[in-house]
C-alpha positions in Angstrom: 60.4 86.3 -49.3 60.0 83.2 -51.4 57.4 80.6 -50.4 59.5 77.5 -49.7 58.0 74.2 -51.1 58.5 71.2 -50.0 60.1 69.4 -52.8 61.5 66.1 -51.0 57.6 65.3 -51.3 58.5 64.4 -55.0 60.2 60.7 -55.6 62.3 59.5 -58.6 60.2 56.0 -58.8 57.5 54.4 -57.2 59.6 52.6 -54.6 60.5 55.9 -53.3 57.7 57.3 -53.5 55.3 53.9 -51.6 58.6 54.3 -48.6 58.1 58.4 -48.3 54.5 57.8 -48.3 54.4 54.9 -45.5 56.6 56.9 -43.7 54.5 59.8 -43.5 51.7 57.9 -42.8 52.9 56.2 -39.8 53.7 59.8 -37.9 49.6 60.3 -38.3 47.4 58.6 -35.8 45.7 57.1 -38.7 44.9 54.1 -40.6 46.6 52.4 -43.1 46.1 49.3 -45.1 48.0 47.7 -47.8 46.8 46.0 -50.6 49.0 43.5 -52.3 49.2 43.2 -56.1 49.1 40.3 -57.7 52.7 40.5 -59.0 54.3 41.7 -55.9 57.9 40.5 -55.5 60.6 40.7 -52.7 62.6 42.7 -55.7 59.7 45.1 -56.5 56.8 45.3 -53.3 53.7 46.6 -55.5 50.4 47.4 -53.2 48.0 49.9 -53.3 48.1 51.2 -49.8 45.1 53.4 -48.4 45.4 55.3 -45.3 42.4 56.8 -43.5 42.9 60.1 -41.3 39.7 61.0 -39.0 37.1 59.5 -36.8 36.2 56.1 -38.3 32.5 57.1 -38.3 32.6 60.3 -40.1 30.2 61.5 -41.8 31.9 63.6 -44.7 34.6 62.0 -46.2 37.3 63.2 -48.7 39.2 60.7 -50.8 42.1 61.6 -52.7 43.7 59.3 -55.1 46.7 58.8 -57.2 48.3 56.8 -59.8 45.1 55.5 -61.5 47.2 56.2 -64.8 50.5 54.7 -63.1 53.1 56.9 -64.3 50.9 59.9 -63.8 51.7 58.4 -59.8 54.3 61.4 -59.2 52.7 64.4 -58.8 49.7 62.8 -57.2 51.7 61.1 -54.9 53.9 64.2 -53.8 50.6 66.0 -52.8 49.5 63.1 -50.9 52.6 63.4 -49.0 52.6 67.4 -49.1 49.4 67.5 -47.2 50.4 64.6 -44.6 53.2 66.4 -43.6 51.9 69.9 -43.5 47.8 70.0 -43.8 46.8 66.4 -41.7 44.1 68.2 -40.0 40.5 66.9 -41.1 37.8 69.1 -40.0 35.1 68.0 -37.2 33.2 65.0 -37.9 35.5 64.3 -41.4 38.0 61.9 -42.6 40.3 62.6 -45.3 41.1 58.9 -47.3 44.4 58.8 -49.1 44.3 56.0 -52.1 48.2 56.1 -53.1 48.8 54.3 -56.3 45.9 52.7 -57.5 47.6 51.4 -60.3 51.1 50.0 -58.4 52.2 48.2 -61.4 52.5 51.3 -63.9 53.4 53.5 -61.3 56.7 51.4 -61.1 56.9 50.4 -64.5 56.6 54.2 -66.0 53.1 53.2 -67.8 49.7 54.5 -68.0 48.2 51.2 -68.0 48.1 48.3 -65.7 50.3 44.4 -65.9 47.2 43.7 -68.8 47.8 47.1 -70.8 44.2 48.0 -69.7 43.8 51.9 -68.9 41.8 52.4 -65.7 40.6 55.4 -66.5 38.5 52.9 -68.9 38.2 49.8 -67.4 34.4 50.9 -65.4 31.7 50.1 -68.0 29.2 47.7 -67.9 30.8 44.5 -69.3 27.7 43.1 -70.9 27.3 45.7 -72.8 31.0 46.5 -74.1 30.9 49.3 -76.5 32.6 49.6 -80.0 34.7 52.1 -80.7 34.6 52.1 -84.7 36.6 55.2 -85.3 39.6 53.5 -83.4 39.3 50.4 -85.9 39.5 52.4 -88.6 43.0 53.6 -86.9 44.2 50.4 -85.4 46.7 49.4 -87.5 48.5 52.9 -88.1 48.4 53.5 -83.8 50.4 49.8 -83.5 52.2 49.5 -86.5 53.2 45.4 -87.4 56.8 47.0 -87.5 58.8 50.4 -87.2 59.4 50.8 -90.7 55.4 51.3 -90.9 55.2 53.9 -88.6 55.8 56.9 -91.0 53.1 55.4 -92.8 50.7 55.0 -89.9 51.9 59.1 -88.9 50.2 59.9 -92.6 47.2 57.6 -91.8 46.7 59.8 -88.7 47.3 63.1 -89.9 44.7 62.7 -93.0 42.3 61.4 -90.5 42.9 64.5 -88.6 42.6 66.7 -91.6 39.8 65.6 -92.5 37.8 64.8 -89.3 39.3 67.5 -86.9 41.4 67.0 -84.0 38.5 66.4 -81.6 37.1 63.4 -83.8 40.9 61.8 -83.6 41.1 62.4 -80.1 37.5 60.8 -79.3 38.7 58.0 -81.6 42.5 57.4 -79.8 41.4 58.1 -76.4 38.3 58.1 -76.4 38.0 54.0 -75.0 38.4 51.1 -76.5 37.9 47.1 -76.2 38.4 45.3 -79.1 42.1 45.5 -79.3 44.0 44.7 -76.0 47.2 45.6 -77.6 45.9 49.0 -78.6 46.3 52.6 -76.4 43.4 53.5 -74.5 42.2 49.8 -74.1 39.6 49.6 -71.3 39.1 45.4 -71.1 36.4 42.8 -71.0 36.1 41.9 -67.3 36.9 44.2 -64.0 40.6 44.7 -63.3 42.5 44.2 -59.8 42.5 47.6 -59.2 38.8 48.0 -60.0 37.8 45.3 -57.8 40.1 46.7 -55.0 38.2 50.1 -55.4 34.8 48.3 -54.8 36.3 46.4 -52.0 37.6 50.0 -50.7 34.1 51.4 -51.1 32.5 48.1 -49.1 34.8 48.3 -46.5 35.0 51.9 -45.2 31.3 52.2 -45.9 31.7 55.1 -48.7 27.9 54.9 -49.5 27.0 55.5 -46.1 28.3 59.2 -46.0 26.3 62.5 -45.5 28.9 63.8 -47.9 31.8 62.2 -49.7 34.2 64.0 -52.7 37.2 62.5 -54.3 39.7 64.2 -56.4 41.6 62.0 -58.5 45.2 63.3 -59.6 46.4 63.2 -63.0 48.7 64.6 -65.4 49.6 65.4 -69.0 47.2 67.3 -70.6 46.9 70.7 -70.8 49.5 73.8 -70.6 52.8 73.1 -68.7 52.2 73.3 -64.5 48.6 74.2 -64.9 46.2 72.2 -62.5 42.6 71.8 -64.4 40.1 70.5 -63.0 37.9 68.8 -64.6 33.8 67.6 -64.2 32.9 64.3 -65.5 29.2 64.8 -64.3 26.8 65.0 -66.4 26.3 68.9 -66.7 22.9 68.9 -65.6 23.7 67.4 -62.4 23.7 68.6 -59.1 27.5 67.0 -59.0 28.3 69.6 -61.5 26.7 71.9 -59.7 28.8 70.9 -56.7 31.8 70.9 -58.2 31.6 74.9 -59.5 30.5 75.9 -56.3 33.2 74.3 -53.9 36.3 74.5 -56.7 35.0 77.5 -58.5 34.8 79.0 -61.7 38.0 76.9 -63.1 36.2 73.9 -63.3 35.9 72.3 -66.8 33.6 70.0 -68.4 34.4 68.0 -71.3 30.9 67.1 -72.3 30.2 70.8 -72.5 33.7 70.9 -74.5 35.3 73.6 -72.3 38.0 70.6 -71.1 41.3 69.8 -72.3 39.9 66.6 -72.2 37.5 65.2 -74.3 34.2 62.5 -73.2 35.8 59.2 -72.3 33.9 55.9 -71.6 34.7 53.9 -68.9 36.1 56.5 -66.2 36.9 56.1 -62.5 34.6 59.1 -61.9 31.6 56.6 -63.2 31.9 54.1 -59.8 31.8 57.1 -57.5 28.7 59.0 -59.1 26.4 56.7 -57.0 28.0 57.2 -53.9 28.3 61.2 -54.0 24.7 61.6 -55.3 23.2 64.9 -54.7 25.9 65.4 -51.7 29.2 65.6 -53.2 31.1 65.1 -56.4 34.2 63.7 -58.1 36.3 65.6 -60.1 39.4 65.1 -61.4 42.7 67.0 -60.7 44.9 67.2 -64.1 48.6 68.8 -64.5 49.5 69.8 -67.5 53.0 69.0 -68.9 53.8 68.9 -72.6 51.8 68.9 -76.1 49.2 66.3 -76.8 50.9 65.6 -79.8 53.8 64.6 -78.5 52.0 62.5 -75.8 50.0 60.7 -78.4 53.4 59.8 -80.1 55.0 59.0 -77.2 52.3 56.5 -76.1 52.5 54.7 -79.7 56.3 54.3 -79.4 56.1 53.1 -75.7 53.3 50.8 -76.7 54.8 49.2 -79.6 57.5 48.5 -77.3 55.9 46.5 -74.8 53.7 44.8 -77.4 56.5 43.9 -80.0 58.8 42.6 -77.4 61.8 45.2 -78.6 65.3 44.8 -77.0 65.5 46.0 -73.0 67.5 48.9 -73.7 65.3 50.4 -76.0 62.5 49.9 -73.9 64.5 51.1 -70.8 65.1 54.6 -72.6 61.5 54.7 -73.6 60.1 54.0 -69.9 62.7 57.4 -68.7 61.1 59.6 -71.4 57.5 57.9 -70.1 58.5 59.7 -66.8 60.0 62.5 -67.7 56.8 63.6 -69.5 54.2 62.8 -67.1 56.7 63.9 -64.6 58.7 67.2 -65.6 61.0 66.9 -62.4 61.7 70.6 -62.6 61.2 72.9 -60.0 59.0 75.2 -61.4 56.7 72.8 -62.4 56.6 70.7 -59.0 56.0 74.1 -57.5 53.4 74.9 -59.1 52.1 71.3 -58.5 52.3 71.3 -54.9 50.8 74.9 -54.5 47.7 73.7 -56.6 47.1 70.4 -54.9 47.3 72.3 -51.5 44.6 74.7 -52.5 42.7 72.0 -54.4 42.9 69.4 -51.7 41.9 72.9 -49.3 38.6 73.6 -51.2 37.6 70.3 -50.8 38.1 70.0 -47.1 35.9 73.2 -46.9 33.5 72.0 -48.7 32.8 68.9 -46.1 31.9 72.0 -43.9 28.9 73.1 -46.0 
């Protein structure tokens, strides 16, 4: 017979998806706290809400994360739920932490970025020392044209860069990180955002530095080939968190600074605040679902961007937020299948590993 998935896990919007979660959560004999957002409203309740499954003074603790790219929220979010309902079992003497939509505000809006258009996935560098991203200055002005009729021109500008650097050099120099232009894609900003702050208040507060062992896995999607779940190293290879991460997820783990990712080497990442507290006992690694081509993400991302950053009319931005969602989030069947199967087994190997 079939394997029958549990596809209600999956929500249509983030308000959905923040009431199935809370929901779930309070049929656990766990903890939950909720995080308010600075533009919360009564019409649109934005938090980050953390729930904590397992003795309080555990010492191996697995943190799973989504929505740190907001719209990415959906899959991330169903295999938060998925594993609630189904897996809520931490081993002896382990927790299992739940961060559900770090990044509230994109999550509801159907945007990678956060309410100042900064990408958390960037925003964790070292502020007195912001980097320069010269390759994306060259490209500024063709990524966020002054109007639409200049886009054609800005597609040539980008396709003779990429003929003549190669599509790895224009992927390092669009996504790569950036923090000169705070209207660009890929902007990381000049000071800590609210959801980078609330992750060090997270880490304080539950004592994350304090574990014998601690992993995260940190849920993304749209890159790579359609339903496939990547996971990818941002140790440094040489590591013993790279190490980790082969032996407890295996030999399907990918590392962009070796160039065997779908990703390439990004500054700023998420990954970089939890190095410290994993050290030689753990690891963070991201969990990516693929959806659709990278080219048509990178054009998708311009278009959406121009709209929020030219102020275009509602209905145009409206029908640009749906095709936001509906390519982060292919709500299809096969594809949340094959989501929830891989965030079960994912989410499984990690709960092992706390064993080791």
């Amino acid at each position: 017979m079939p394997i029958a998935y549990d596809l209600d896990c999956f929500s249509d919007h983030y308000s959905s998806a923040r009431e199935k979660f809370l929901q779930t959560c309070a049929k656990q004999p766990g903890q939950l706290s909720s995080y308010t957002h600075p533009l919360n409203s009564e019409e649109l309740p934005l938090a980050t809400d953390v729930f904590w499954l397992g003795p309080k003074q555990a010492d191996n603790v697995l943190v799973v994360i989504s929505a740190t790219h907001g719209v990415e929220g959906f899959c991330g979010s169903a295999a938060q739920i998925q594993w609630l309902r189904h897996e809520a079992m931490p081993p002896t003497d382990s927790a299992v932490m739940l961060i559900h939509a770090l990044n509230p505000f994109g999550f509801a809006y159907c945007r990678r970025v956060n309410e100042d258009n900064i990408d958390l996935n960037r925003n964790f560098i070292d502020f007195e020392h912001i980097p320069v991203n010269a390759a994306y200055q060259q490209l500024a002005d063709a990524i966020l044209p002054a109007n639409q009729e200049q886009f054609h021109d800005g597609d040539l500008l980008l396709t003779d860069y990429r003929k003549r650097q190669g599509q790895r050099a224009l992927e390092l120099a669009i996504s790569g990180g950036q923090y000169q232009f705070a209207d660009g894609l890929f902007y990381g900003g000049v000071r800590p955002s609210w959801s980078q702050r609330l992750i060090e208040t997270v880490i304080a507060d539950y004592r994350l530095a304090q574990r014998r062992r601690l992993i995260a896995v940190d849920i993304h999607s749209g890159l790579g080939p359609y339903g496939y779940g990547e996971i990818i190293s941002d140790h440094n290879p040489d590591s013993t968190g790279a190490s980790l991460a082969k032996r407890w997820f295996g030999d399907s783990v990918t590392e962009p600074a070796r160039g065997t990712s779908t990703s390439v080497p990004k500054s700023g990442l998420l990954d970089y605040a939890w190095h410290p507290l994993t050290g030689d006992n753990g690891c963070y690694v991201t969990l990516e679902f693929g959806t659709y081509s990278l080219a048509e993400m990178f054009a998708l991302l311009r278009e959406e961007n121009y709209c929020w950053q030219r102020n275009v009319n509602t209905e145009k931005k409206t029908m640009v937020q749906q095709r936001m969602r509906d390519h982060f989030y292919p709500a299809k069947q096969d594809w949340q299948e094959m989501v929830l199967f891989r965030s079960a087994q994912v989410i499984g190997q990690a709960i092992q590993a706390l064993l080791e």
